[in-house]
C-alpha positions in Angstrom: -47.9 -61.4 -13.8 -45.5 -58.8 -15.1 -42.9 -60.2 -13.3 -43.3 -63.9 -14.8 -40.2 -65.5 -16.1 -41.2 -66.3 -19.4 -38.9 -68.9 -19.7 -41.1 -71.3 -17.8 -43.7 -71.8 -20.3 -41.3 -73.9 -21.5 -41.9 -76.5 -19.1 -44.9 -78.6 -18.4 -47.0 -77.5 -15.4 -47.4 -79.4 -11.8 -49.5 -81.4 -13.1 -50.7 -81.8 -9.1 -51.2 -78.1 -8.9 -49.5 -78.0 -5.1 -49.0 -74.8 -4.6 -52.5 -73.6 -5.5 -54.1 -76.6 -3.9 -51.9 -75.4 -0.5 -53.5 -72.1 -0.7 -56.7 -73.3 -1.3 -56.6 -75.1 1.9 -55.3 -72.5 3.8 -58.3 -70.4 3.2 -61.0 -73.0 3.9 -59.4 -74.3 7.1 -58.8 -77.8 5.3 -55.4 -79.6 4.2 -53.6 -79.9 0.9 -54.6 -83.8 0.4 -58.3 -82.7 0.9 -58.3 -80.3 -2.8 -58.4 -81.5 -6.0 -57.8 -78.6 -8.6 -59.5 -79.0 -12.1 -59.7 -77.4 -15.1 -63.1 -75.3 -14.5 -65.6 -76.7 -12.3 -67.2 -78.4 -15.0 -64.6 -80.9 -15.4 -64.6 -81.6 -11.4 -68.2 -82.4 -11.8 -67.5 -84.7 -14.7 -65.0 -86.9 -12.7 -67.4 -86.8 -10.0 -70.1 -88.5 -11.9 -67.6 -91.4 -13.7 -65.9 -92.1 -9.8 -68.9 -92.0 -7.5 -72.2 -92.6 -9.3 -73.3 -95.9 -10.4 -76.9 -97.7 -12.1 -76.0 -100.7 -10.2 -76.3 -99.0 -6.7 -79.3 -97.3 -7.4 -80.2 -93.9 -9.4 -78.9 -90.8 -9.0 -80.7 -87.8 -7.0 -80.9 -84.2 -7.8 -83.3 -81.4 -8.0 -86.1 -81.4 -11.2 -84.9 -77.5 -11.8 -81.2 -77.1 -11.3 -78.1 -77.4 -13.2 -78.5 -78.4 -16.8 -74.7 -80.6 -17.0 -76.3 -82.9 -14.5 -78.3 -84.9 -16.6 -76.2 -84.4 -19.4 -73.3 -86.3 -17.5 -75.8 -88.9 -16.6 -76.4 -89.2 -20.2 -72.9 -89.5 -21.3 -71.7 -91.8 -18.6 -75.1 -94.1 -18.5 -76.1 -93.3 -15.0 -79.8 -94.1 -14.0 -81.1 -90.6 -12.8 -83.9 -88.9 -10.7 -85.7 -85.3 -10.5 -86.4 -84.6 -7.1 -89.3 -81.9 -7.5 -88.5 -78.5 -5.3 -90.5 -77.6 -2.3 -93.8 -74.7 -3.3 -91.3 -72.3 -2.3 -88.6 -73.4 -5.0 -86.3 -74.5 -2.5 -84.9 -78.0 -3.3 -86.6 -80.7 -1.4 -84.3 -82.0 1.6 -86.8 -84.8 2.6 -87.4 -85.8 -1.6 -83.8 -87.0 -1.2 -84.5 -88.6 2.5 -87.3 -90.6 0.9 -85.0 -92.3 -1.8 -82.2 -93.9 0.3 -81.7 -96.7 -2.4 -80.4 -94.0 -4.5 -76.7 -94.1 -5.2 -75.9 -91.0 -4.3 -76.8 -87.1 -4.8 -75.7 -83.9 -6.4 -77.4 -80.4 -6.4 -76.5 -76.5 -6.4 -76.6 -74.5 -3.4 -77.5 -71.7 -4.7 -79.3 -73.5 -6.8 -79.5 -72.7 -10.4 -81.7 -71.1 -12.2 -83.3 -70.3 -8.5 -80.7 -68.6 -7.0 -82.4 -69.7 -3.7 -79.4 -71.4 -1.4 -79.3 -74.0 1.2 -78.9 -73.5 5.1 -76.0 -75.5 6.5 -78.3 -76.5 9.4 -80.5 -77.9 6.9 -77.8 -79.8 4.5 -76.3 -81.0 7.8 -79.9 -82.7 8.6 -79.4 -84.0 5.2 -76.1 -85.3 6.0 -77.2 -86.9 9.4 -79.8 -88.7 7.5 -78.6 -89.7 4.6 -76.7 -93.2 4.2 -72.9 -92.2 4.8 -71.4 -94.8 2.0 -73.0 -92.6 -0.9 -71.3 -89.7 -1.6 -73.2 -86.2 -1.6 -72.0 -83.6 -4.5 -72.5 -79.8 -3.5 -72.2 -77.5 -6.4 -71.3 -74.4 -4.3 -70.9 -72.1 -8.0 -72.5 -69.1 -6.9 -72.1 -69.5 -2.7 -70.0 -65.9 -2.4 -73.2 -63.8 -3.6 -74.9 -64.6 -0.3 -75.1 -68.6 0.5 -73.8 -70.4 3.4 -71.2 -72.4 2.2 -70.9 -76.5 3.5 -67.2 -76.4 3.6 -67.0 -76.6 7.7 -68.9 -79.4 7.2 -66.0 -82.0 5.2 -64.4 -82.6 8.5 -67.6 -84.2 9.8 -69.1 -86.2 6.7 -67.0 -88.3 4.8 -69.5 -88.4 2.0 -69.2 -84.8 1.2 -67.8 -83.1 -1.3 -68.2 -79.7 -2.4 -67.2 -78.2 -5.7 -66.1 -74.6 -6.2 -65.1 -72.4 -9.0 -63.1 -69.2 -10.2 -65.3 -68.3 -12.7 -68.4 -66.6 -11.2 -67.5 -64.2 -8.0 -63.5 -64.0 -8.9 -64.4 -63.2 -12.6 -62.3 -65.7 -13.7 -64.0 -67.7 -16.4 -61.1 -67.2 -19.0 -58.7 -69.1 -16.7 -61.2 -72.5 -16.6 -60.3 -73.2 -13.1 -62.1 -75.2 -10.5 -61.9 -77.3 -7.3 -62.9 -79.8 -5.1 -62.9 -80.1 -1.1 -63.8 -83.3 0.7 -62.4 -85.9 2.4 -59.0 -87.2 1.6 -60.0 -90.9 0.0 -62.9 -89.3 -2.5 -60.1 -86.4 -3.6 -57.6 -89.6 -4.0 -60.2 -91.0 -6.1 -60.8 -88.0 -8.3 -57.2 -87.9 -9.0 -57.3 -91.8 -10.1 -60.5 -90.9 -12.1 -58.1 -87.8 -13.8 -54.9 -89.8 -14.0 -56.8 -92.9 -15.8 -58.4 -91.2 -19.0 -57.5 -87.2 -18.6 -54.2 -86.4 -17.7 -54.0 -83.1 -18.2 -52.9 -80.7 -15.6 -54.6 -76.9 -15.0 -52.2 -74.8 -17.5 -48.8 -72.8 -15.6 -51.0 -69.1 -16.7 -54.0 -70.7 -14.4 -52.5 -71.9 -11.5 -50.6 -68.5 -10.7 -53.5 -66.0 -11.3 -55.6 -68.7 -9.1 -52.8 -68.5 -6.6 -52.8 -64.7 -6.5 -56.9 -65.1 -6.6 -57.5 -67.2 -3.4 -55.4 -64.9 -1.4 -57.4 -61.7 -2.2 -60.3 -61.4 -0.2 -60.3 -58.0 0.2 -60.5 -57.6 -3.3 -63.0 -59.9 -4.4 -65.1 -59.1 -0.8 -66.1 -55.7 -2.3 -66.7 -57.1 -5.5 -69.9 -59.7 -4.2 -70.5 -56.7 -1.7 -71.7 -54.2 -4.7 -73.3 -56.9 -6.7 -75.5 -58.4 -3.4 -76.1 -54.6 -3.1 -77.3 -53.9 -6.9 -79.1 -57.6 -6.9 -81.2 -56.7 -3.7 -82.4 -53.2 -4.7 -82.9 -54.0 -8.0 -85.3 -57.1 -6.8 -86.9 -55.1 -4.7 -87.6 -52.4 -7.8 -88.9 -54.9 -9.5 -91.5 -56.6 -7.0 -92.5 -52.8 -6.6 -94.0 -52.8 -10.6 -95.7 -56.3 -9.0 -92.8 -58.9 -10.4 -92.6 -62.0 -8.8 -88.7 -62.2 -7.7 -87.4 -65.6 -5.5 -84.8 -64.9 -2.9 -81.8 -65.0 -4.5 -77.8 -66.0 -3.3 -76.6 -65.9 -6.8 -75.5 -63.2 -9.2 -78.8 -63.4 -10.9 -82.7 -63.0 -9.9 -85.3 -65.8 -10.8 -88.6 -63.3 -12.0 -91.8 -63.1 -13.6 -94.7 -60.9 -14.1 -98.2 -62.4 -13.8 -100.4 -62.6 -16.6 -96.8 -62.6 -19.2 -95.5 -65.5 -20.5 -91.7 -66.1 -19.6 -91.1 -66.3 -23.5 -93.3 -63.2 -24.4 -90.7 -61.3 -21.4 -87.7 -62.6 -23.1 -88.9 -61.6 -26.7 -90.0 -58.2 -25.9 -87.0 -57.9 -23.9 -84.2 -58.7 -26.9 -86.1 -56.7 -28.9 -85.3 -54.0 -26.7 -81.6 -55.0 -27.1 -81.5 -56.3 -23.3 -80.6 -60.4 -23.0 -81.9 -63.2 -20.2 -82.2 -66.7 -20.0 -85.9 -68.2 -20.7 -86.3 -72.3 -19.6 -89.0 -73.4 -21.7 -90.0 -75.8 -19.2 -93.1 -77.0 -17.6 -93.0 -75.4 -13.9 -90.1 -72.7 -14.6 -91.7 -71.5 -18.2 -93.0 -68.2 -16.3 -90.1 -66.7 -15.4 -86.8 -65.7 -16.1 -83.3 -65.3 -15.2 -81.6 -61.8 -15.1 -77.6 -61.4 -14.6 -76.9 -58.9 -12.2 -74.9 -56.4 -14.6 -73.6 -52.9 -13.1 -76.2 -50.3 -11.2 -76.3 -48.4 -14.5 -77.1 -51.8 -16.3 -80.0 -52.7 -14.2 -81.5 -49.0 -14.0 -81.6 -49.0 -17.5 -83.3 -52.7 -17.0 -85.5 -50.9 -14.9 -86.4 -47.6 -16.7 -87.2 -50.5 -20.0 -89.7 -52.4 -18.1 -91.6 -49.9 -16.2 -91.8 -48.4 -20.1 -93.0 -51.6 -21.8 -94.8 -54.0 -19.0 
């Protein structure tokens, strides 16, 4: 970035982004016309919901705990919607989708979120092979570089697939609002008809370089989600040790709670020890809470905290 010509913030950006979306596809094996670059991962999910998702065709499928934009989209853009309830383990449900087929089409995280528990591809392939192929299937792959198998391989065998990706999490990247899309080369075609139609505006000149320079680091970025799968997995496994209930986690964060603690009495005694989480107030979740995986000397502190006050 040092060596940026200044000069070209005069001018508007590719408002296709090609030569991000080329090196995009370069590193996940796919070609230029199958990525569709968006401003944060958000905003991909957003056009996905107004081009594919329809009342008329049925409701739309995606797990009871998960992302909270889901039904939020539904909301804004009037789309009929259902909770599939995850398995006993907190896995989503494969078959709870298999048993709606007059749905109009699904969406859910892998890792899931506020889980962290991820998906097989053997077992979102099954999903794919029995699932109708003219609805399109939305996989939220946010948080698949912490430890998930990601479906990518699996775009040049289903049609219906899409799965959405974003800078923000395991590049660090949030700042830049920068997301995309890979999946077959009619449903990116229609996500740029969706953008063109009501939101023209391209990912900014800044945005598109950094992501350039981004995608091509994997060394970097590898030893990055190396140290925080490390820190995530001992610190889970401090934390079952003072008899914690911690889910299997492919994210940056652990699902947890303590038996016989409310998840809200856990969140206030921990902000009043200065530390922050996330407590869902909702029936079937209300027990636990999520942690951010911070730095080692983050979560010993974390540690040394609750062995003090639990």
């Amino acid at each position: 970035m040092q060596n940026f010509d200044i000069e070209r913030l005069r001018l508007y950006s590719d408002p296709l982004s090609n030569n991000l979306r080329e090196k995009i596809a370069k590193k996940y094996g796919v070609k230029k016309e199958q990525v569709f670059v968006s401003n944060g991962s958000d905003e991909a999910l957003s056009f996905c919901f107004y081009a594919f998702f329809d009342s008329a065709h049925g409701k739309l499928l995606f797990p009871e705990f998960t992302y909270s934009f889901y039904p939020v989209y539904c909301d804004f853009y009037g789309i009929g919607c259902e909770r599939i309830p995850l398995d006993r383990d907190f896995c989503v449900d494969i078959d709870g989708f298999l048993s709606r087929p007059e749905s109009c089409g699904l969406i859910f995280a892998s890792p899931n979120a506020p889980t962290g528990i991820g998906l097989s591809v053997e077992k979102i392939k099954y999903l794919l092979e029995n699932y109708p192929q003219d609805k399109v299937v939305v996989i939220d792959e946010a948080y698949i570089d912490f430890g998930g198998e990601s479906a990518v391989e699996l775009t040049h065998d289903f049609r219906n697939l899409l799965i959405v990706r974003t800078f923000s999490k395991s590049m660090s990247l949030a700042g830049l609002r920068l997301g995309f899309v890979i999946g077959n080369e009619d449903l990116i075609d229609a996500l740029f008809t969706v953008k063109d139609s009501f939101n023209s505006y391209p990912v900014n000149l800044i945005s598109q370089i950094i992501g350039e320079i981004a995608i091509t680091d994997d060394v970097y970025y590898r030893s990055i989600t190396e140290k925080i799968i490390s820190t995530r997995d001992s610190f889970a496994s401090e934390l079952e040790n003072l008899g914690w209930r911690v889910l299997p986690s492919n994210a940056n964060f652990v699902f947890a709670g303590k038996e016989g603690i409310s998840g809200s009495d856990i969140y206030l005694k921990l902000k009043n020890m200065g530390i922050l989480v996330r407590h869902f107030d909702i029936e079937g979740i209300k027990d636990f809470v999520r942690i951010t995986i911070g730095k080692r000397d983050d979560m010993k502190h974390f540690i040394d905290e609750v062995r003090r006050a639990f």
